[in-house]
C-alpha positions as CSV (number, residue, x, y, z in Angstrom):
1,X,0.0,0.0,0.0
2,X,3.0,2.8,0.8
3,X,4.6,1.9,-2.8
4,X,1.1,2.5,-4.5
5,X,0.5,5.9,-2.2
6,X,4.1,6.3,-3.5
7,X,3.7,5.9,-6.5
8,X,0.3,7.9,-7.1
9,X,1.9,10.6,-5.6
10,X,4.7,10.6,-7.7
11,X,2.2,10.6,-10.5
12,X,0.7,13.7,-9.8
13,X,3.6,15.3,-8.7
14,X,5.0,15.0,-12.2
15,X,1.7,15.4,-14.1
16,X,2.0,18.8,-13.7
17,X,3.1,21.4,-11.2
18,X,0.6,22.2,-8.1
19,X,-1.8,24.9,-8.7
20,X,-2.0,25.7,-5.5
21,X,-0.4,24.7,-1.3
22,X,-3.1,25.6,1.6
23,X,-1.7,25.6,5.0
24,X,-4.1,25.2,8.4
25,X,-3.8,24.2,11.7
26,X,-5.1,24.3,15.5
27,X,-3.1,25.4,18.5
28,X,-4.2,25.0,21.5
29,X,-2.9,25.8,24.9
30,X,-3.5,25.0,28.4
31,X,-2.9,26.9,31.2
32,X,-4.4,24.8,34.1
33,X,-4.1,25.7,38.3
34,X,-1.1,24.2,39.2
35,X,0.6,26.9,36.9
36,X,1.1,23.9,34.2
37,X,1.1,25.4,30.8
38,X,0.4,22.6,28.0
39,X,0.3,22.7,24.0
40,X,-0.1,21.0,21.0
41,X,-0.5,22.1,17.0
42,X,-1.6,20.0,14.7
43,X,-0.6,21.5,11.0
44,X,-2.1,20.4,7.7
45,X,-0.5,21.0,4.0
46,X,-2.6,20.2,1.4
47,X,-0.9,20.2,-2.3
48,X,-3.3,20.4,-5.1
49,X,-3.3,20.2,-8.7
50,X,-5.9,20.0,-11.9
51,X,-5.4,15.9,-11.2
52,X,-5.6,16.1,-7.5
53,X,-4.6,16.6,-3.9
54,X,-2.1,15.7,-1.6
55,X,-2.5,15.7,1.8
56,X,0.2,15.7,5.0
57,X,-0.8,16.5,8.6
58,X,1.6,16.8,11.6
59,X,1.7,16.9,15.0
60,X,3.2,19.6,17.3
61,X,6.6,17.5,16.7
62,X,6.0,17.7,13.2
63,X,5.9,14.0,12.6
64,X,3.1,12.9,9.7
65,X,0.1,12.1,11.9
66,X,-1.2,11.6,7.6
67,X,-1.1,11.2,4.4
68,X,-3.2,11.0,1.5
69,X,-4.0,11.4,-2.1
70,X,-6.9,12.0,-3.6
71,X,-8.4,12.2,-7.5
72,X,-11.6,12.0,-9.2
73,X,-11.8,10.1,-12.4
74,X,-14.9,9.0,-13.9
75,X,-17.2,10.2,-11.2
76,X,-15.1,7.8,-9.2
77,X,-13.3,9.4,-6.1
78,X,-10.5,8.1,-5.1
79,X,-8.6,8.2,-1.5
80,X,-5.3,6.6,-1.0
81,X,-3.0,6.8,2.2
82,X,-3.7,7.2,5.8
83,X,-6.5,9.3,7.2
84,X,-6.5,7.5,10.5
85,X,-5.9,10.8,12.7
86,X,-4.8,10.4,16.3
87,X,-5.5,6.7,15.5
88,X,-3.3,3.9,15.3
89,X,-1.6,4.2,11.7
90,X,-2.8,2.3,8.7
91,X,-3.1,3.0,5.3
92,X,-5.8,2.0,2.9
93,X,-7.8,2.6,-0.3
94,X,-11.4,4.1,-0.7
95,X,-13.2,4.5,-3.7
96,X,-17.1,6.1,-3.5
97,X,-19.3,7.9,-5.8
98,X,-22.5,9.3,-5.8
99,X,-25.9,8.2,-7.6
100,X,-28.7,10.5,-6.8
101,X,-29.2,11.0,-3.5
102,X,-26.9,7.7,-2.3
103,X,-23.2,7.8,-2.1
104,X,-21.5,4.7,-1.7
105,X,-18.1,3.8,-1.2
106,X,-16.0,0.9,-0.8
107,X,-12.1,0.8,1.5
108,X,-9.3,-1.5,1.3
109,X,-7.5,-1.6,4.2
110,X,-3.9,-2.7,3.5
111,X,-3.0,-6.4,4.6
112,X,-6.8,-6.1,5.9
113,X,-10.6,-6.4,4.8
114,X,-12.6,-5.1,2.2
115,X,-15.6,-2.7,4.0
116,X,-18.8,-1.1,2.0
117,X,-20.1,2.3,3.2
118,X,-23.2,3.9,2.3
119,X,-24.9,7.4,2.9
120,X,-27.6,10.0,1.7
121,X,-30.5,11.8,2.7
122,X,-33.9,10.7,2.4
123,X,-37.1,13.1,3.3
124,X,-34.7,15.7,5.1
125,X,-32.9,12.7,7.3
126,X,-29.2,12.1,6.6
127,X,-28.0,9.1,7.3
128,X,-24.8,7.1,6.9
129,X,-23.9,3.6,7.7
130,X,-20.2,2.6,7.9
131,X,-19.0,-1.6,7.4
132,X,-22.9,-2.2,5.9
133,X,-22.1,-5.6,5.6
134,X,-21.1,-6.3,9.2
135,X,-23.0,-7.0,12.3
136,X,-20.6,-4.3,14.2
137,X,-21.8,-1.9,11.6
138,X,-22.3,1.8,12.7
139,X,-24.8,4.3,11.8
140,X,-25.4,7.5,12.2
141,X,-29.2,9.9,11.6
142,X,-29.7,13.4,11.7
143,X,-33.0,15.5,11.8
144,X,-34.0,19.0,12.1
145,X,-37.7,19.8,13.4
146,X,-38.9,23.0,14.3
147,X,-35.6,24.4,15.3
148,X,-35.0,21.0,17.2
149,X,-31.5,19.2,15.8
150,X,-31.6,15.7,16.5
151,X,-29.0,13.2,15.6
152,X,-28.9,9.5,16.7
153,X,-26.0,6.4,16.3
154,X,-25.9,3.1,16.7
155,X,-23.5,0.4,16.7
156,X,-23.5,-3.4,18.1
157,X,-20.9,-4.5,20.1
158,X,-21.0,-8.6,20.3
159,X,-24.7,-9.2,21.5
160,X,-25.3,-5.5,22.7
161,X,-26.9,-2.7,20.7
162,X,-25.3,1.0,21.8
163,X,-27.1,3.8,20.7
164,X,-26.1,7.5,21.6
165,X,-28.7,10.3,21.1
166,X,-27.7,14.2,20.8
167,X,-30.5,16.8,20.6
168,X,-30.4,20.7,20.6
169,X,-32.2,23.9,20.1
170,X,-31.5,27.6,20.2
171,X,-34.3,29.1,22.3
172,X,-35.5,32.9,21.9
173,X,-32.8,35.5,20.1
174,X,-33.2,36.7,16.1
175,X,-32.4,35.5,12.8
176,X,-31.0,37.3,10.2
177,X,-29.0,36.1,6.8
178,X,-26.4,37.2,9.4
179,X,-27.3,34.1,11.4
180,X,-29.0,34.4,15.0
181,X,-28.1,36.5,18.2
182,X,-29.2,36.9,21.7
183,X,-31.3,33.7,23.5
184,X,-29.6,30.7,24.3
185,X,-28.9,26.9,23.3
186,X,-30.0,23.6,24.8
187,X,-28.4,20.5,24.4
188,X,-28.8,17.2,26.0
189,X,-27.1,13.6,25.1
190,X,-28.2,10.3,26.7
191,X,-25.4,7.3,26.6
192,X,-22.1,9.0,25.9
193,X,-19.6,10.1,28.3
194,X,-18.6,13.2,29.5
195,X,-16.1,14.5,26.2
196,X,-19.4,13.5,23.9
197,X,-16.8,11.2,22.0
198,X,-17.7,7.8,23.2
199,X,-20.5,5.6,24.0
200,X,-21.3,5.3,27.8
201,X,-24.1,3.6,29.0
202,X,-27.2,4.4,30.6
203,X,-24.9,8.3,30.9
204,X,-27.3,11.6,30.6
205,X,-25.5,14.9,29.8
206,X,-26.3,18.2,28.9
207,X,-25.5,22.4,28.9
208,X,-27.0,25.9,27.9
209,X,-24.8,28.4,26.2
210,X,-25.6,32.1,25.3
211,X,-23.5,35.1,24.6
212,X,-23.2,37.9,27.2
213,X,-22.3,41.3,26.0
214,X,-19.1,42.2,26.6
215,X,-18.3,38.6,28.4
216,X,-18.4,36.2,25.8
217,X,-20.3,32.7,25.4
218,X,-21.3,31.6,28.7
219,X,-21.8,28.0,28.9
220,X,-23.0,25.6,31.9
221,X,-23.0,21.8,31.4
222,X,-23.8,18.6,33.6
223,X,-23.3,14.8,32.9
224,X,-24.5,12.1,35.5
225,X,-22.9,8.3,34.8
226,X,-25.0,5.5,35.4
227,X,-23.2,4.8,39.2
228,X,-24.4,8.3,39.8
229,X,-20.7,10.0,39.3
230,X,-21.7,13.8,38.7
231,X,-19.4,16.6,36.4
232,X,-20.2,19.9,36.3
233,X,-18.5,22.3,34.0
234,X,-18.5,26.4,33.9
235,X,-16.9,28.0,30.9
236,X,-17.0,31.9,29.2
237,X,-15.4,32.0,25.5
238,X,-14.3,35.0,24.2
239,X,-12.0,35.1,21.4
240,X,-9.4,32.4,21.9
241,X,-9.4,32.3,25.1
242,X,-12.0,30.3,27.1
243,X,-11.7,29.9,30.8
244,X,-13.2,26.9,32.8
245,X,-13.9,25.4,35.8
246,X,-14.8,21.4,36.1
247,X,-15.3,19.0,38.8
248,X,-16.3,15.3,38.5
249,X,-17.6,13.3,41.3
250,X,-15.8,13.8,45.0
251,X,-12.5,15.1,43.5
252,X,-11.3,18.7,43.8
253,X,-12.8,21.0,41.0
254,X,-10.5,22.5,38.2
255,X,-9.8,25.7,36.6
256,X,-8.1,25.5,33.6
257,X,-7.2,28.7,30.9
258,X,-7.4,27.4,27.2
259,X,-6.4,30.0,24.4
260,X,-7.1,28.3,20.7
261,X,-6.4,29.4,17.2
262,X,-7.6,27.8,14.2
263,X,-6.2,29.0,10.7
């Protein structure tokens, strides 16, 4: 799989010269209340051309974290490397295209198995299923309803179904082409933990965000585990800095100082 990345690569590198190189990133740092400043950057080049794209993110070391290429021919997109983030590495092969409202793809993962994925929307419902042909198989549904976003997932895990639901709405301010100011968001989650990144069962969670004038995006959140372990969190945004205070069960609460910039 590294020769043929290699060797696609090579292949558009000497197709023609790159039209264009975009560099982005995200630093964040942490300033939490033992005076212990943290950071990390994660950088992104992407290399692109009238055949395609190349692709390298790094960490704060700059080591690759990924690598890819990508090219449309046919209709056909294709997606070659490793997109595995701040998963373990592997590379593989992923070819998908779209017929009416359906896109499907299919991924070779090298040394590994062949997966199908599927997704589209249907009556205002998105919905995308990855590994369709395996019991273990994940999907994912999103709604919106009367200002109400609701989005639902489900995987099995051996004999047990897990299914995380997220719902939100934005109560009360006005909307403009601008987008919407003043009132406040909702959001609750049942069966994910506390980071909203991974299944936890029988878990309810949940916050209410507005902006203050002058202070920035006030936002108070809650999440209760199923052996009654509480977090609390208090946090005010503005700009890139966002200051916060959490606690979680009996342990001591903590403030922490984040700044982040995107670009």
């Amino acid at each position: 799989m590294k020769k043929l990345l290699i060797a696609a690569v090579a292949a558009l590198l000497s197709a023609n010269a790159f039209a264009s190189i975009a560099l982005s990133g995200k630093y964040t740092g942490t300033l939490n209340d033992s005076g212990t400043y943290t950071q990390d950057l994660t950088t992104t080049l992407v290399g692109a051309s009238a055949a395609g794209a190349v692709t390298v993110t790094l960490d704060k070391d700059f080591a690759v974290d990924d690598m890819y290429v990508e090219s449309t021919i046919g209709g056909i997109k294709f997606k070659l490397g490793d997109w595995s983030g701040t998963a373990a590495d592997f590379s593989k092969l992923n070819a998908s295209t779209t017929v009416g409202p359906i896109t499907v793809g299919v991924n070779q993962v090298s040394g590994g198995a062949t997966t199908f994925d599927a997704s589209g929307s249907f009556a205002g419902v998105t919905v995308a299923s990855t590994d369709i042909t395996s019991d273990a198989r994940a999907t994912t549904a999103s709604y919106s309803l009367a200002g109400v976003a609701l989005a639902i997932e489900h995987a099995k895990s051996g004999t047990d179904h897990q299914v995380e639901v997220q719902a939100s709405r934005h109560i009360g301010g006005t909307t403009t082409i601008d987008g919407t100011t003043g009132g406040f968001t909702v959001s609750v989650d049942h069966n994910q933990n506390v980071d909203n990144d991974a299944f936890e069962d029988g878990s309810w969670g949940g916050s209410v965000a507005t902006d203050i004038g002058g202070l920035g995006t006030v936002t108070a959140s809650g999440h209760l585990t199923s052996a009654d372990v509480k977090s609390y969190g208090l946090s005010v945004t503005s700009g890139i800095f966002t200051g916060a205070f959490d606690k979680t069960g009996t342990a001591d609460g903590v403030l922490s100082l984040k700044a982040v910039v995107a670009f």
